[in-house]
Each structure stands twice: as C-alpha cells, then as structure tokens.
C-alpha positions in Angstrom: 24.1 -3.2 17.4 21.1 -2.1 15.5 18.0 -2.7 17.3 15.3 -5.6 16.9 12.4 -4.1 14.9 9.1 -4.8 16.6 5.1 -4.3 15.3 3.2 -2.1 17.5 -0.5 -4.5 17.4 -2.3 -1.8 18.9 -1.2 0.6 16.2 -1.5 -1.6 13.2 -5.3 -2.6 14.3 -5.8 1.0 14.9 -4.5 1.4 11.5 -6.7 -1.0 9.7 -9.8 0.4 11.0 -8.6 3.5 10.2 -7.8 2.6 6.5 -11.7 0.6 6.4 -13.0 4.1 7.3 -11.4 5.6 5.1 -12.8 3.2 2.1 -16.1 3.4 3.6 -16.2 -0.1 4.5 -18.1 -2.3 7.5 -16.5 -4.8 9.3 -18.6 -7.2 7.3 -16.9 -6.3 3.9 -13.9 -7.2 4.5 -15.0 -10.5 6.0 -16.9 -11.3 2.8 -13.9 -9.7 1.0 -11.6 -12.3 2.4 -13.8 -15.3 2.5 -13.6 -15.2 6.1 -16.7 -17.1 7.8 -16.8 -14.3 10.6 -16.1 -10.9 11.7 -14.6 -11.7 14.6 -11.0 -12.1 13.1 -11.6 -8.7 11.5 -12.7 -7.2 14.9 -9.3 -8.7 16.7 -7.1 -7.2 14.1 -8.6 -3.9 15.2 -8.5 -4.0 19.2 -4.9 -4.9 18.4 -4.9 -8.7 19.8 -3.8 -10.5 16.6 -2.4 -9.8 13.0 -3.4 -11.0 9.5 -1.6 -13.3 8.2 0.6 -12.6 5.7 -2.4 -13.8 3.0 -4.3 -11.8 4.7 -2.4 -8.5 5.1 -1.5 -9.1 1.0 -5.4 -9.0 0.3 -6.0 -6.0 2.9 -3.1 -4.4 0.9 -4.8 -4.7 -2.4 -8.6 -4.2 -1.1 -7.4 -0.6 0.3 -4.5 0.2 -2.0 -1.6 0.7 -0.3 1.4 -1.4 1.1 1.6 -3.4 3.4 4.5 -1.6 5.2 1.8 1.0 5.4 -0.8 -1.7 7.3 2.0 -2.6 9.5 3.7 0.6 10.5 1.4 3.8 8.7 3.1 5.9 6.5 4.2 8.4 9.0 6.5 6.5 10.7 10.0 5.9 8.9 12.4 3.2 10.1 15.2 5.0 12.3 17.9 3.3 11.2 18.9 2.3 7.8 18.9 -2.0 7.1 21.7 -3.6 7.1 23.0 -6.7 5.9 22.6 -9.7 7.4 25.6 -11.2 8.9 26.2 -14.2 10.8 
C-alpha cells in the first residue's frame, strides 16, 4: 500500500519566503499583488500555520515563476514512489 502523501506547512512557508527573497519582494508585495487587504495571511503562510488557497498558490506560482509543486514540496525533493492509479 503506497503511502498517504502529506504537505510539510513548515516547509512550504519556509519555502515561500524563501522564493519572496529570492525575487526581492516585501511581505507587502505580495499582499498588494494578491489583492489581499493584509499581510497577515502572507505572514501565516510563512511561520507554516496555514496554506494559500489553491487561487492563491496559482498567483504565487506565476508572481515567482515556478510550479506550484515547487511552492508545495521545493524542487529538491522528488516523490519516493511513483503514482498510481486510482482504484476503488
């Protein structure tokens, strides 16, 4: 039985600050970016204690150029174990 896969929140907010760095952006750009009224939702994506919703992680995807796998997991990590179809 092939394992449940599971998003590390920690990780992925560690990796969104990583990739607003990286694009030499505030905390405040990408809450104007994304129309949101504050920073705070920005700020709990990055400590890890919520994720974008799937609008949102579409717009971060564009707004740094990259997938949203990447958002999610970072490229370094590969899944372990090849998917499989579904079967009930």
């Amino acid at each position: 039985m092939m394992d449940y896969p599971v998003l590390d929140t920690k990780a992925t907010g560690e990796r969104i600050k990583e990739l607003r760095m990286a694009h030499n952006l505030k905390v405040e750009d990408i809450a104007l970016y994304m129309g949101l009224e504050s920073v705070q939702a920005v700020y709990k994506w990055q400590r890890g204690e919520s994720l974008p919703s799937v609008d949102n992680l579409y717009a971060l995807s564009k707004l740094f150029e990259t997938s949203i796998d990447d958002i999610l997991k970072g490229k370094e990590e590969e899944d372990e174990s090849p998917l499989l179809p579904f079967c009930a």
